[in-house]
C-alpha positions in Angstrom: 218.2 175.6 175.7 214.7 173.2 175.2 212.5 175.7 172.7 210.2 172.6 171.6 208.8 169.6 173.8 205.6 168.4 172.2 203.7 165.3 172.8 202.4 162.9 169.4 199.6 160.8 169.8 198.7 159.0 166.3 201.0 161.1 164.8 198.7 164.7 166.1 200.3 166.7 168.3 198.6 167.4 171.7 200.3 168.8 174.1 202.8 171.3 174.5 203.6 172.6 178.0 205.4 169.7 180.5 208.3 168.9 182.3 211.1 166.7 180.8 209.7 164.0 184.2 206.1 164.2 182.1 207.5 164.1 179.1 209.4 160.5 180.2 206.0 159.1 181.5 203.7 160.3 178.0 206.7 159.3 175.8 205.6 155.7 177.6 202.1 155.4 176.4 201.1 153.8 173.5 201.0 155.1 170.3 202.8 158.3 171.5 206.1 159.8 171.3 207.6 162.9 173.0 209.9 165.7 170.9 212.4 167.2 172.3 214.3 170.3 170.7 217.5 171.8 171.9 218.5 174.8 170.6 223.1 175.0 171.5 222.3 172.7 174.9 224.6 173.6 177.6 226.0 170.1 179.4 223.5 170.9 182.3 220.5 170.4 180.1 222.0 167.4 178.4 222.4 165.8 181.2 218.9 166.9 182.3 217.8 164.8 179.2 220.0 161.6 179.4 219.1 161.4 182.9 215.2 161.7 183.0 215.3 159.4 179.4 217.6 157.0 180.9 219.9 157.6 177.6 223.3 155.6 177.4 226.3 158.5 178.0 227.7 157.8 175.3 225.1 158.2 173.4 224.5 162.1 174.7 228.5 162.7 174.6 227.7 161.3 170.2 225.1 164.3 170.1 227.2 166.7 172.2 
């Protein structure tokens, strides 16, 4: 389950409510970086996140 996806902008916080699809494109701006928490992921939602991150599989199969 995602419980946490929070945008940091100069290390602040900003916002809090957006789709992992948002989350890709704010993650891209400068300065800013995107959290992410997963609270016992199912493989649906990991793949969710590898796909709209573009994240090497095994990478996600690592975390898994």
């Amino acid at each position: 389950m995602i419980v946490d996806c929070g945008l940091y902008r100069h290390g602040n916080r900003e916002r809090q409510e957006f789709s992992l699809s948002e989350a890709y494109d704010l993650a891209g701006q400068e300065d800013s970086f995107v959290w992410i928490g997963l609270l016992d992921p199912t493989h649906e939602e990991f793949d969710d996140v590898r796909k709209q991150f573009h994240l090497h599989e095994l990478a996600v199969e690592d975390a898994v």
